[in-house]
C-alpha atoms as a printed R data frame, in Angstrom:
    type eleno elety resid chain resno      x       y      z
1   ATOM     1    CA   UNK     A     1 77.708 117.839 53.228
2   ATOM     2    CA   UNK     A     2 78.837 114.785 54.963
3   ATOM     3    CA   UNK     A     3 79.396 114.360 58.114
4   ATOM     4    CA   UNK     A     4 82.413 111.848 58.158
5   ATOM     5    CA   UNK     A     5 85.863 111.635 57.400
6   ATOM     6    CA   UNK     A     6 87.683 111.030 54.371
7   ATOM     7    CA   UNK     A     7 90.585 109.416 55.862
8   ATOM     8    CA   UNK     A     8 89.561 106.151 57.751
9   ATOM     9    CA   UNK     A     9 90.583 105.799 61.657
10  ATOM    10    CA   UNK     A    10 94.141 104.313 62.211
11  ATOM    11    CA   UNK     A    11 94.397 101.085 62.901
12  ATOM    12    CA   UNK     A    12 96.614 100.168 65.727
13  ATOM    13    CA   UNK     A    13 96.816  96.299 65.398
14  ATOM    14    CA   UNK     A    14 96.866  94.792 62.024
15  ATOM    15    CA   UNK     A    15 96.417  91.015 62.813
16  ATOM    16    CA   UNK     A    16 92.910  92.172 64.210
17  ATOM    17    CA   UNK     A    17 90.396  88.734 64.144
18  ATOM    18    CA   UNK     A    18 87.636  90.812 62.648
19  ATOM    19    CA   UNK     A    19 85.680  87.264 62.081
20  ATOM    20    CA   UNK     A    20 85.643  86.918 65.726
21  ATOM    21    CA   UNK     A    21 84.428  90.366 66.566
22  ATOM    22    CA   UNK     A    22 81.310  90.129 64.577
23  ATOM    23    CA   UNK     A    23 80.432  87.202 65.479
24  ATOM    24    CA   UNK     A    24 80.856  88.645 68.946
25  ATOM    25    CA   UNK     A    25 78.597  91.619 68.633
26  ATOM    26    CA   UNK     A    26 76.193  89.152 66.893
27  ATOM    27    CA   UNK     A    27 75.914  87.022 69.910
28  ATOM    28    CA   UNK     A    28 76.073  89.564 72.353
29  ATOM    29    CA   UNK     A    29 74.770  93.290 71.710
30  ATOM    30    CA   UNK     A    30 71.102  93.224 70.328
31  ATOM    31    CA   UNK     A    31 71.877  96.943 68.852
32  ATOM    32    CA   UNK     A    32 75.214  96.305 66.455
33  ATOM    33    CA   UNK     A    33 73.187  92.887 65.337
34  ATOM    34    CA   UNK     A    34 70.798  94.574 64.368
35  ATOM    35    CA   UNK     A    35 72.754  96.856 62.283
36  ATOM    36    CA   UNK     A    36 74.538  93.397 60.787
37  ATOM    37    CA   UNK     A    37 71.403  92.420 59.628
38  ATOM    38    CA   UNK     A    38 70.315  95.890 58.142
39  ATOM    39    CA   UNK     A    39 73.574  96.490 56.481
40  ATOM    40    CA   UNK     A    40 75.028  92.897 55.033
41  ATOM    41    CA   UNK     A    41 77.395  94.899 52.526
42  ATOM    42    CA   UNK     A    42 78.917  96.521 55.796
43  ATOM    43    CA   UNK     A    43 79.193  93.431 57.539
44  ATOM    44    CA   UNK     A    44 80.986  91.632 54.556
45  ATOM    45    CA   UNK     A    45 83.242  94.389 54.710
46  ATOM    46    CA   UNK     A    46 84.445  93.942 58.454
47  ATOM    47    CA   UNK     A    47 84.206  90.358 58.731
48  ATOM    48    CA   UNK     A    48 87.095  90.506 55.815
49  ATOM    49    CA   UNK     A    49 88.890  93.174 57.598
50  ATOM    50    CA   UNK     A    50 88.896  95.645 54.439
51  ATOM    51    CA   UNK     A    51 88.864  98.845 56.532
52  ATOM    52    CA   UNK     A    52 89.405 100.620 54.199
53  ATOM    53    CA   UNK     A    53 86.780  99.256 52.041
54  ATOM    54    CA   UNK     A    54 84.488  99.574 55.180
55  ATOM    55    CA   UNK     A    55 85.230 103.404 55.839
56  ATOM    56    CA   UNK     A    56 83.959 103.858 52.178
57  ATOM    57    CA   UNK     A    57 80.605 102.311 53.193
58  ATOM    58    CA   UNK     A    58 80.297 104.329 56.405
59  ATOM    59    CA   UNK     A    59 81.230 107.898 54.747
60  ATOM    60    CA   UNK     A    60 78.803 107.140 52.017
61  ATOM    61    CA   UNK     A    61 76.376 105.966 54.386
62  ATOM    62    CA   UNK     A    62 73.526 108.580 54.146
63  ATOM    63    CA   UNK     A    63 74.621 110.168 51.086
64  ATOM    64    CA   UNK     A    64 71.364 109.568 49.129
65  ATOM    65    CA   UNK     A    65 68.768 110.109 52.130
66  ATOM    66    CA   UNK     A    66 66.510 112.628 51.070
67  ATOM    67    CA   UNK     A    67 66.632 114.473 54.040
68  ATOM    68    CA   UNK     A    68 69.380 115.288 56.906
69  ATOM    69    CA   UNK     A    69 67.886 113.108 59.557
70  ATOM    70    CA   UNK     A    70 67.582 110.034 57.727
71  ATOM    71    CA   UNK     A    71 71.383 110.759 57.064
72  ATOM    72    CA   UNK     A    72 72.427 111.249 60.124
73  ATOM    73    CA   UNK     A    73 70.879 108.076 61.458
74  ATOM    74    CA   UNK     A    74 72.352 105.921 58.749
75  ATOM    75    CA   UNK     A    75 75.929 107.479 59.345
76  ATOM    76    CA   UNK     A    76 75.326 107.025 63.295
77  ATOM    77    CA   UNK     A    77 74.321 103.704 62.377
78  ATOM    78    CA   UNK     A    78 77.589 102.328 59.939
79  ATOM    79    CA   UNK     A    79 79.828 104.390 62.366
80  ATOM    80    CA   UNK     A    80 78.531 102.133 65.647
81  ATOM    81    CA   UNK     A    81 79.153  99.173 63.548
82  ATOM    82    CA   UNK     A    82 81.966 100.051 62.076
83  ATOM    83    CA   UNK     A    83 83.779 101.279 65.341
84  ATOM    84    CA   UNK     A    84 82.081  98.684 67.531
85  ATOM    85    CA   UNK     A    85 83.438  95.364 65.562
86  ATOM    86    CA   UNK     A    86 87.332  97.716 65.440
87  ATOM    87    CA   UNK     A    87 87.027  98.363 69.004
88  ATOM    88    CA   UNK     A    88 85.911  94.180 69.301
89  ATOM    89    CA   UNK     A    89 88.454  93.324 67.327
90  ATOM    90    CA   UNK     A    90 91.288  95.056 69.369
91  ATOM    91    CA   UNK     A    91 91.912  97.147 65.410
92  ATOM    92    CA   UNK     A    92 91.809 100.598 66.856
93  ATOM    93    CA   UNK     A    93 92.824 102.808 70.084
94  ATOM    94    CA   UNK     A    94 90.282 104.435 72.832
95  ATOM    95    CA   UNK     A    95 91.604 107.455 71.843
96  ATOM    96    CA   UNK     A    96 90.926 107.083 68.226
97  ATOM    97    CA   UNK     A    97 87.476 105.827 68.789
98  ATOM    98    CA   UNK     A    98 86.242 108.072 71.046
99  ATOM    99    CA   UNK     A    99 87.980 111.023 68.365
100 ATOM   100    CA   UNK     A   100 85.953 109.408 65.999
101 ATOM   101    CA   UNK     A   101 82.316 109.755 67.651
102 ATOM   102    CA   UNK     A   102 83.501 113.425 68.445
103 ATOM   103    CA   UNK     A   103 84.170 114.200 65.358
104 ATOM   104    CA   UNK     A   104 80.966 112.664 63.681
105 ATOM   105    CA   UNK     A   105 78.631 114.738 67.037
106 ATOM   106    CA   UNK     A   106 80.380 117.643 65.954
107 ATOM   107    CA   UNK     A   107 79.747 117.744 62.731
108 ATOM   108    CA   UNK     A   108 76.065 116.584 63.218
109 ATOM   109    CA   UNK     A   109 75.679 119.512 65.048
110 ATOM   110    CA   UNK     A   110 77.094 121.525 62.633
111 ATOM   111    CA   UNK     A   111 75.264 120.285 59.416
């Protein structure tokens, strides 16, 4: 079962400078470089501003962990990325974000 959506998050701006938000969060927040550096495909992804592309790679984030915590932590992980450099790059609403991590906590706690 996963634990994501099928349908990406709407974007609300579509000139978003997704460039400029990564190499944001790579100058400036320790935790999403870190996930940069652990998950190039993801960053190619965002820095190109394929969201769709992107949501792909975050819903099929844990799909082969062997177990459901390993799973969880790699979804938790592409999600923070994934939502971080949107949120960075002015792509996507407060509202929608914070939907988002709802939706992924509840069904974590469901799975």
């Amino acid at each position: 079962m996963n634990t994501l959506s099928d349908s990406p998050p709407v974007l609300v701006a579509t000139d978003a400078d997704w460039a400029n938000a990564m190499q944001r969060a790579s100058a400036h927040s320790p935790f999403l470089a870190s996930i940069i550096k652990k998950r190039p495909d993801l960053a190619e992804q965002l820095r190109a501003g394929d969201w769709n592309a992107v949501w792909g790679l975050v819903r099929d984030a844990g799909v082969d962990a062997d177990d459901l915590g390993t799973r969880l932590r790699r979804e938790r992980l592409a999600l923070a990325l994934a939502l971080g450099i949107a949120d960075l790059a002015g792509a996507v609403s407060l509202e929608e974000l914070t939907a988002q991590l709802s939706l992924f906590a509840d069904r974590a706690l469901d799975a």
